[in-house]
C-alpha positions, 0 to 999 in steps of 0.5 A: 752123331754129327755123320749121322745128322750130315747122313740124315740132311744129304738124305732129305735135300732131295725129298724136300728138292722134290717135294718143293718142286710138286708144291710149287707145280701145283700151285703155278697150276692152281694157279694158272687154272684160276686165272683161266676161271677168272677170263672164263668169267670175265669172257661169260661177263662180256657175253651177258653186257654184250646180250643186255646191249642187244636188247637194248638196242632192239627195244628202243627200235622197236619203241621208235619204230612204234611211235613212228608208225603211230604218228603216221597212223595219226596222220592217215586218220586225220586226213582220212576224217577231213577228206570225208568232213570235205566230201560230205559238204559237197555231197550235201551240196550235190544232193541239194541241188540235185533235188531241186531240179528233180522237183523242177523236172517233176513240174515239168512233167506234169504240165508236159501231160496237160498240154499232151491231155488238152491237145488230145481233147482238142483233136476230139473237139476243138470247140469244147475248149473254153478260152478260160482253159487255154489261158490258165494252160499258158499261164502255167507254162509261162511261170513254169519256163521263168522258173524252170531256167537250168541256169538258175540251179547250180553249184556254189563254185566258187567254193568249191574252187576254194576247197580245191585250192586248199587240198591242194595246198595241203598236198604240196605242203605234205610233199614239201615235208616228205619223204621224212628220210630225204629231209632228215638226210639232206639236214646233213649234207656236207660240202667235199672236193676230191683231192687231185694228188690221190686221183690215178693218173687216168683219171682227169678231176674237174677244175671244181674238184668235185667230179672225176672221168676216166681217159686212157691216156696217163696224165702227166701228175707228180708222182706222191706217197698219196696217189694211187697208181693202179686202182681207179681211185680219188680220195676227198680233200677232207676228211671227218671223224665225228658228226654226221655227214651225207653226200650224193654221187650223181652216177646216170649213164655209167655201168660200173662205178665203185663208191664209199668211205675209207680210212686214210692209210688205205694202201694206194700202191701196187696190184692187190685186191687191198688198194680197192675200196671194201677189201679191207677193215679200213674201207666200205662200199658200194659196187655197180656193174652191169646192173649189179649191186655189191656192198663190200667191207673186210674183203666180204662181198654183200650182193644186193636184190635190187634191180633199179637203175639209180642215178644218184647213190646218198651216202651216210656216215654216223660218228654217233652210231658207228654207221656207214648206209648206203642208199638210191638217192631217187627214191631214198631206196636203202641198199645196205648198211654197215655196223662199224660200232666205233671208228678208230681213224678219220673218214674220207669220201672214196670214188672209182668212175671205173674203166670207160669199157669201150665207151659203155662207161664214159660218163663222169662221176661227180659229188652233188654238193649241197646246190645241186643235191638240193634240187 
């Protein structure tokens, strides 16, 4: 009895070995399906907040953009309605007087033909015109020339100067105020100086630190884990990593500069494309060579449709809205903006004056800080 139960377990050790084997494998699988199931879900979910955000966003665009434009809308027919309330008074005025020397010129014409009348009666028979005739004849025109004087009719210019000394006055205080972009962007300008131990050796930085030029010859500098020593590149001093901040680059008379904003570990060493300023994550910016404008982040080139020739680029950063715009400082022209979402390192102000291409591109590259962007 005992073999046979001895027979009986050493038959059934290897069913239950592989009946366990099938349990567990079906279980791990089952298993393993339902944690795909549950990122499946977790991945649909993501999905839906991120398609809810976008909605979101462009909903609240929309309503800013629409009140806005109302307000605009608003000024338009304000100024609209008083022009034409100013305009009106003046045409009354014009009019007004207008009749006025139309009715003297009326007067005129009609003594003008009794004298033509009388003159042709005396040609006929001078002796027929009593004196009575030619006296009342002269006293008519006596009081007619006293009253008739085109200096006695006139416009009232001094109030007419008075209005034109308001409008203009309402003219420079609108342009004081615009463009709206301009003001709101100069509210967050931010004082910067370039740091001369990240500048390339054949840059030359200004004794205010706030302006680099290119020379060929190699600048006897101490050598540093922070200067770059084949990209043309300078970094800020400081650096940020919250606000909102803006800066102007004054570029005029140059062919080729390279601006924006890095992180800090941008690489500085060596020949690759990464130690230029938008090849990698860490870094965006705007490119102009031989007339052409390229925005560049993450080694992605942006080529941008615009054909003038700006003297100063604004540059502006948002913590807040994880944004990084570039913009034509003459005329608040947008040329490109970046997206980040959300920052993960400071921010520092990154310049390229670029090569002097035989003299084509000599002229420096300098910040506008707050007393000259001002202006």
């Amino acid at each position: 009895m005992v073999c046979t139960v001895r027979h009986v377990l050493a038959f059934l050790q290897p069913c239950s070995f592989g009946f366990c084997h099938f349990f567990f494998s079906q279980e791990m699988k089952l298993t393993f399906q339902e944690r795909l199931k549950r990122q499946k879900d977790a991945v649909a979910c993501g999905m839906k907040k991120l398609d809810a955000k976008r909605t979101e966003i462009k909903k609240k665009a929309l309503t800013i953009r629409n009140n806005i434009e109302r307000k605009y809308e608003e000024m338009r027919r304000v100024l609209e309605e008083d022009c034409r309330t100013t305009l009106s008074l003046l045409e009354m005025e014009e009019k007004a007087t207008v009749r006025a020397l139309d009715d003297l010129i009326e007067r005129n014409c009609a003594v003008f033909s009794d004298i033509e009348f009388q003159l042709s009666e005396g040609l006929v028979d001078s002796e027929a015109q009593s004196g009575d005739t030619v006296t009342e004849l002269q006293d008519r025109v006596e009081d007619l020339l006293r009253v008739t004087d085109p200096g006695l009719v006139r416009l009232d210019e001094v109030k007419a100067e008075q209005m034109l000394d308001l409008t203009n006055n309402l003219l420079l205080f609108i342009r004081s105020q615009t463009p709206v972009a301009k003001r709101l962007l100069k509210s967050c300008l931010t004082e910067v100086t370039l740091d001369p131990n990240t500048a390339h050796p054949k840059l030359i930085i200004s004794p205010s630190k706030d302006c680099a030029t290119f020379t060929s010859v190699w600048q006897e500098v101490s050598d540093n884990e922070s200067r770059f020593d084949t990209t043309l590149n300078v970094l800020s001093l400081q650096s940020w990593d919250s606000g909102r901040h803006y800066w102007e680059v004054d570029v005029r008379g140059k062919v080729y500069w390279e601006l924006g904003l890095t992180y800090p570990s941008i690489p500085r060493k060596g020949r690759q494309e990464n130690c230029w300023l938008g090849r990698k994550d860490g870094s965006w910016c705007v490119e102009f060579f031989d007339g052409d404008y390229t925005a560049w982040h993450g080694g992605k080139s942006h080529p941008l449709p615009i054909c003038t020739h700006f003297d100063r680029i604004g540059i502006f950063c948002s913590f807040p809205a994880g944004l990084v715009m570039f913009l034509g400082e003459d005329n608040m022209t947008p040329l490109f903006a970046f997206c980040v979402g959300t920052f993960t390192d400071h921010l520092q102000l990154a310049l390229c004056p670029g090569h002097d291409l035989q003299g084509s591109n000599s002229q420096p590259i300098k910040i506008c800080n707050a007393a000259h962007a001002k202006s």
